[in-house]
C-alpha positions, 0 to 999 in steps of 0.5 A, a space after each residue: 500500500 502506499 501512501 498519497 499526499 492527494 485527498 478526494 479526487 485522487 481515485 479515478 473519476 471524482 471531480 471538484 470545485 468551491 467557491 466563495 459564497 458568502 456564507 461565512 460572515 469574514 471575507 478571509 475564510 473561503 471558499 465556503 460552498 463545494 461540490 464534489 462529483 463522480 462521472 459514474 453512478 456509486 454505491 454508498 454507504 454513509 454514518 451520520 449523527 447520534 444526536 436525537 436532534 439532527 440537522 436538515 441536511 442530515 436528515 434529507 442525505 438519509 433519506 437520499 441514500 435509502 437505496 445506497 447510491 450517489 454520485 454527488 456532494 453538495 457542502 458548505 461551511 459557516 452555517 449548519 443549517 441545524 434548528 431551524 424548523 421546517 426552513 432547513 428542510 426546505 433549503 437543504 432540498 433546494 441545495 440539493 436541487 440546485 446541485 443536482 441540476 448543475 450536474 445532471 443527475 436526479 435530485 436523490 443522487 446528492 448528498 447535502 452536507 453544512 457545517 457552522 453555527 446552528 440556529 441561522 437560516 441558510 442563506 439561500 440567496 447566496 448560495 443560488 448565486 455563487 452555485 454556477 461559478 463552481 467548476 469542477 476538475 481532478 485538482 479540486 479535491 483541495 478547494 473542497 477540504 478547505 470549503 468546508 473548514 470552519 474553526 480548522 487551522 489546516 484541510 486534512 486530506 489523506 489517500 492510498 494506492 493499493 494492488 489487486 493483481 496487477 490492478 492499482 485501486 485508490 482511497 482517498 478522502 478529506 474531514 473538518 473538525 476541530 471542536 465538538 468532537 468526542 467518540 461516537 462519530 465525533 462532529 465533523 464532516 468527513 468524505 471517502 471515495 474510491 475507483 474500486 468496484 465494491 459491493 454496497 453492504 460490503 461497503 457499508 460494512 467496511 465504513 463501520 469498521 473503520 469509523 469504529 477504529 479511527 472517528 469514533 476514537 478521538 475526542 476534543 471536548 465530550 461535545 457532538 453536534 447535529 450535523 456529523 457525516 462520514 460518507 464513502 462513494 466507490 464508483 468503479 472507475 478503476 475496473 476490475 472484479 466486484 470486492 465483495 465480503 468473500 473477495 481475496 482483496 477484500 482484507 486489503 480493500 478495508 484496510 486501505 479505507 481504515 487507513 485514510 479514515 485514522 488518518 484523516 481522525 488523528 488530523 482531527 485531533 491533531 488540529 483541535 480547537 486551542 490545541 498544542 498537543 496531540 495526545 495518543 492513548 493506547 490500551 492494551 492487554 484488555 479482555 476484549 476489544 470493547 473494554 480496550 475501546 471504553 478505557 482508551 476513549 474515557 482516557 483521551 476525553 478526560 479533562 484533567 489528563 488533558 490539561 495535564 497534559 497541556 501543563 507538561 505534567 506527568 500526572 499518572 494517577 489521572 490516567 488510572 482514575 479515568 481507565 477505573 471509571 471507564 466502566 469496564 473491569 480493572 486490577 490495579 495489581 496487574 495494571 501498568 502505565 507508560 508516559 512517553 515510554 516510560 514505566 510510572 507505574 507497574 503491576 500494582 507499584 509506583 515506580 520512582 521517575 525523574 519529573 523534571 525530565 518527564 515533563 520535559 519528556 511531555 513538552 512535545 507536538 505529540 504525547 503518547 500514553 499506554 495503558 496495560 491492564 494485564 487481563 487479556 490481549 485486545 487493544 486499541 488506540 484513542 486520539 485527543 488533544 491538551 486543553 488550553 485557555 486558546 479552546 476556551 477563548 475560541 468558543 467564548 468568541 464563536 457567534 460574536 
């Protein structure tokens, strides 16, 4: 497998496009309105919002994917076209018309995703005007990253090229998200694509898969939101057999989109809100990979690891105390704590460090902290950020 520095139009076949529309209020944030296009029919297969409360375009891209197909995406950043009663699906049904109408497909074929402030009514207006300046190409895919940033710092793209046979095959994908993140599908947009030929409940099943190990694996805040979309389009334009379930190529298909979908997740994290440090937590010698999953998550959401973390404090017992919480069962006499890769704590025992190196050892881009629970061999890996007077600041500001 090898890794590209492309996103989402690097697989055959998907185009491009943004512009500046007008819907985020601050003239230096655009593009702000996307479209992105396969030139072949895809299955799909999407993950949307816990939240009881999901937003109009939520709601009307499940609705489209009723019968696991699409070929387009219509995006935007500044307003989540979220609570604002039957408007909101009134809008999203015309974003979708207005896309599906540029393009030439049938309105059912678009998927609408928004992102931005809930509570404000799409402005339509806007978006009527600014939709026929879309153009869209194969170097687009970095235009669309960027339209649907909102508090992001950077786009987070990421793509692999994978073999079956003498057939290259690739994945590549874009997300948003900075804050309002926490495991369950985090509160972000996220959007996969692929030249493969894949099987739509193969394909479905893979995309839980991979959220399961990479966006339902990271956590800035413990906040979701009403608008979280991962989307996987496979339009097939690459050739080749069908990747089903029992194909050989199967193993290296899911694992080439769990590759994207970590990567595009520690982004996430990595470029939180306020941030300065991405924290990795991984889990091992756990009985299942549930207990592994439950005690990682519980460790990266921690408020008090996170500052602690901020502080270059090397405060162990905040890592035991979130691991014991974590709802699953735990020994002290068999659990082991490594910081930055070194023993605190093992099998029941503090043991003696230096804390001026440690918290030198903690002053870095990235901190990684590990957990063995000595009780079985399931693992699992969580990604989070430190939390800074920056995160407070940010959301202090957010609508003023």
């Amino acid at each position: 497998m090898t890794v590209l520095k492309e996103g989402v139009t690097s697989p055959q076949g998907f185009l491009a496009g943004a512009v500046y529309a007008g819907i985020k209020t601050r003239p230096d944030e655009k593009p702000d309105l996307t479209l992105l296009y396969s030139e072949h029919p895809c299955n799909a297969a999407a993950l949307f919002t816990a939240s009881t409360l999901k937003a109009a375009p939520v709601l009307l891209s499940q609705k489209h994917l009723g019968d696991g197909t699409a070929q387009a995406v219509i995006a935007n950043s500044g307003c989540a076209n979220a609570y604002v009663g039957d408007q909101g699906r009134q809008d999203a049904e015309e974003m979708a018309r207005l896309a599906a109408s540029k393009l030439g497909l049938a309105d059912s074929d678009v998927v609408v995703a928004s992102t931005g402030v809930t509570g404000q009514a799409m402005p339509m207006e806007k978006v009527r005007i600014a939709m026929p300046a879309i153009t869209l190409d194969r170097a687009g895919g970095d235009s669309f990253a960027r339209a649907i940033m909102t508090t992001d710092t950077v786009p987070k793209q990421a793509a692999v090229a994978f073999k079956l046979g003498d057939q290259e095959h690739r994945v590549g994908g874009c997300a948003k998200g900075a804050g309002m993140i926490h495991p369950n599908l985090a509160t972000m947009l996220a959007f996969v694509t692929t030249d493969a030929p894949v099987e739509s409940a193969f394909l479905h099943k893979t995309l839980q898969e991979a959220a399961a190990a990479s966006f339902n694996m990271i956590s800035v805040d413990g906040d979701t939101s009403p608008s979280d979309t991962l989307l996987i389009l496979a339009n097939g334009a690459a050739g080749g057999a069908m990747i089903d379930e029992r194909s050989e190529g199967a193993p290296l298909f899911g694992k080439a989109v769990e590759t994207v979908c970590v990567e595009l997740a520690k982004g996430l994290a990595r470029d939180a809100e306020g941030a300065t440090k991405l924290i990795e937590v991984e889990v091992v010698g756990a009985r299942t990979e549930h207990d592994a999953r439950a005690a990682a998550r519980t460790v990266v959401a921690s408020p008090l690891v996170k500052s602690a973390v901020y502080g270059n404090d090397p405060n162990w017992g905040r890592v035991i105390a979130a691991v014991a919480r974590s709802g699953i069962t735990v020994s002290e006499e068999t659990l082991s704590l490594f910081w930055q890769g070194t023993c605190l704590f093992e099998q029941g025992h503090p043991v003696p460090f230096d804390k001026s190196a440690m918290s030198a050892a903690t002053n870095q881009p990235e901190v990684r902290i590990q957990v063995d629970l000595g009780m079985g061999r399931a693992a699992a890996v969580a990604w989070g950020c430190d939390l800074t007077e920056e995160y407070v600041k940010i959301n202090a500001e957010y609508t003023t």
